[in-house]
C-alpha positions in Angstrom: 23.5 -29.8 -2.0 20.6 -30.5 -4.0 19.5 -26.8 -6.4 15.9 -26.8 -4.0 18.0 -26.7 -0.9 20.1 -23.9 -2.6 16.7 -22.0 -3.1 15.7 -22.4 0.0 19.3 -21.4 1.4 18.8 -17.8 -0.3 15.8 -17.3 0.9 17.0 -17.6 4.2 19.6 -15.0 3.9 17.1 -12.7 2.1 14.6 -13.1 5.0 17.0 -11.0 6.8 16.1 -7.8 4.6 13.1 -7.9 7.1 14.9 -6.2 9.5 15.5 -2.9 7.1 11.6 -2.8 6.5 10.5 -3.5 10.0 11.4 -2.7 13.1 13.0 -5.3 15.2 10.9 -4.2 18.5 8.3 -2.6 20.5 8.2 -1.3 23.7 4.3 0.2 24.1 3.8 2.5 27.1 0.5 2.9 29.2 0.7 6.5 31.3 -1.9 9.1 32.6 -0.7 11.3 30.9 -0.9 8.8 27.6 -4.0 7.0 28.2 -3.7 6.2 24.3 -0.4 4.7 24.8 3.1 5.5 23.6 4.7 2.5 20.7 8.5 2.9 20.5 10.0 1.3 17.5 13.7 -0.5 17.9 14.8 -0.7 14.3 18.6 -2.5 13.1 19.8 1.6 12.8 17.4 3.7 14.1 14.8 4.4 16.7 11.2 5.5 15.8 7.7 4.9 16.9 4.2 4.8 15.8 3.7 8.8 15.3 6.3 11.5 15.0 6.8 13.0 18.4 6.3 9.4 20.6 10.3 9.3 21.3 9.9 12.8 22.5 7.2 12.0 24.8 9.1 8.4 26.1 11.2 11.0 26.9 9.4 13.7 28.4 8.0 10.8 30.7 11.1 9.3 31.4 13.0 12.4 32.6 10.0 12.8 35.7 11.5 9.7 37.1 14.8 10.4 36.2 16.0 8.5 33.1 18.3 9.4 30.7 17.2 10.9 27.4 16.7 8.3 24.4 18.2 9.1 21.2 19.4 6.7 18.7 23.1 8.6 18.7 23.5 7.4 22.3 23.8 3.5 20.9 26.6 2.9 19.2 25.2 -0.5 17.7 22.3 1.0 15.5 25.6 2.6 13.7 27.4 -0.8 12.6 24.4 -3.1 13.4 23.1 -2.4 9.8 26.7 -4.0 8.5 26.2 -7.2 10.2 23.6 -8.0 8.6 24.4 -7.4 5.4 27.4 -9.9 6.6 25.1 -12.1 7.2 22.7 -11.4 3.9 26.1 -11.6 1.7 27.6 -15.0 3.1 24.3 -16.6 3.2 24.3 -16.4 -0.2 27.5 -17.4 -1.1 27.3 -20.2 1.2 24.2 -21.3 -0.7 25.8 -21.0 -4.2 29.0 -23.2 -2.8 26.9 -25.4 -1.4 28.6 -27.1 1.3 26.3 -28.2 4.4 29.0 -27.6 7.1 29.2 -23.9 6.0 25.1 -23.6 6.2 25.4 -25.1 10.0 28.0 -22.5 10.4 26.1 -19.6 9.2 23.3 -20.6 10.9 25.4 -21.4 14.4 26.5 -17.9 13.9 23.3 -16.8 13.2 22.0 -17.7 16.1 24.9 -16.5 18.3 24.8 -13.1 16.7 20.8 -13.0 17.6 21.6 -13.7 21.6 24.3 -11.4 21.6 21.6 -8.8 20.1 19.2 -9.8 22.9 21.9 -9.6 25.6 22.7 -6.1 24.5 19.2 -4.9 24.8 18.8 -6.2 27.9 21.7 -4.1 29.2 20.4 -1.1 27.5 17.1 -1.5 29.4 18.8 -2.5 33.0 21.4 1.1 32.3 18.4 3.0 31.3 16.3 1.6 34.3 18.7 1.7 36.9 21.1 4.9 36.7 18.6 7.4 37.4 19.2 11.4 37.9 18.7 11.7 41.8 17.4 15.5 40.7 14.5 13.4 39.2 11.1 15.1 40.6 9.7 11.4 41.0 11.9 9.3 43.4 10.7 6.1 45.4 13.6 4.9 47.9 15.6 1.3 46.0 12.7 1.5 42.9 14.2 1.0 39.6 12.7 1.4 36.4 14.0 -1.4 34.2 11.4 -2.4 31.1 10.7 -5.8 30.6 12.9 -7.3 28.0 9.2 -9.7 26.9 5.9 -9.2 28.2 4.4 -7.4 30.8 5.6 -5.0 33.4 4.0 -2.7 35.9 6.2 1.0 36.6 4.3 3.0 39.1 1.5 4.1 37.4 3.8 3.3 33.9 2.3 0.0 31.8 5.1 -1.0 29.6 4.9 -4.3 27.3 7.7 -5.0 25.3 7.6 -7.5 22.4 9.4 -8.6 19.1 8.7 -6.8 15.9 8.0 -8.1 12.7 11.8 -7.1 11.7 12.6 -10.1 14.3 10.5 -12.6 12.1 13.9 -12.5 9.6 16.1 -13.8 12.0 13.8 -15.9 12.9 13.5 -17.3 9.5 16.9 -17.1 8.6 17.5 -19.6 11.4 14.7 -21.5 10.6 14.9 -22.3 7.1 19.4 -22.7 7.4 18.9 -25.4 9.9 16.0 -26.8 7.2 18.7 -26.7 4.7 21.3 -28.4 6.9 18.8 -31.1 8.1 16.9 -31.6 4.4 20.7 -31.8 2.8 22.2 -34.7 5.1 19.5 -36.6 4.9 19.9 -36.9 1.1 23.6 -37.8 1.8 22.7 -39.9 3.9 20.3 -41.9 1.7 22.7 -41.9 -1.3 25.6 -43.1 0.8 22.5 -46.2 1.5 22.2 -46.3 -2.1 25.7 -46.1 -2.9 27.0 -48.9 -0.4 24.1 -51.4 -1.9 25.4 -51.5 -4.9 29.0 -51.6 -3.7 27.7 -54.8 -2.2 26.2 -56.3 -5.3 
């Protein structure tokens, strides 16, 4: 693998320090009682939000219609979350210094398996938090769940909620990005030496 590719192999894995400075997602929340809006932040270990009390207030909101209180010791995967990608940051690197192009598909198959198992499990945190309501709950329509839209745009009662990826995200996004650049930018250079090499085999 050409030293250019091995750059640009590093950078990838690097990219995925994104996701200790940023969150990964946001989940903005239109109420009367918030006309100003509420931003929940989804980080790789913790939950947070735009000001120091919004998670408080989510919750405040959510328990009037039943929902169980958010806290990020109730998710198990903000815990070892932080140690996959680390994984990821650690191999990445060492697959660029080796320098073998199967291993950067790999990484970057895995990559991209790790990310839809991610997206899966926050879509299953959203349906449980949406769905298993207290039936104490002073706000109960008959057969309405509450479950926030994993992307876009979604209507809650009188609740606006918008959910959307995070500059954290743009790492893995990169990470699969540039990999698969690697992968690509490296076989094709085999590829033309292996031209190269069987012309003069023929000479």
């Amino acid at each position: 693998m050409k030293a250019y590719n091995k750059v640009l192999m590093i950078v990838a894995a690097l990219s995925l320090g994104l996701l200790f400075m940023f969150p990964m997602w946001k989940i903005y929340l239109k109420a009367p009682q918030y006309p100003e809006g509420l931003e929940l932040h989804i980080w790789v270990n913790k939950l947070g939000g735009s000001s120091d009390h919004v998670l408080q207030n989510f919750n405040i909101l959510n328990h009037y219609i039943g929902m169980k209180p958010i806290h990020a010791d109730s998710f198990a995967e903000l815990q070892y979350m932080p140690y996959i990608v680390i994984f990821f940051i650690v191999t990445g690197v060492l697959v660029a210094l080796i320098g073998k192009r199967n291993l950067v598909m790999g990484w970057s198959g895995l990559l991209m398996i790790a990310g839809a198992a991610g997206i899966l499990d926050f879509y299953l945190w959203l349906v449980d938090f949406g769905t298993n309501l207290d039936p104490k709950a002073a706000i109960k329509v008959p057969g309405m769940t509450y479950i926030p839209p994993l992307l876009g745009n979604k209507t809650l009662l009188n609740f606006e909620a918008l959910s959307l990826p995070a500059l954290g995200s743009l790492g893995i996004f990169l990470g699969i990005t540039l990999s698969l650049l690697v992968y690509f930018l490296s076989r094709r250079a085999a590829s033309k030496e292996q031209t190269i090499k069987s012309k003069y085999a023929l000479v």
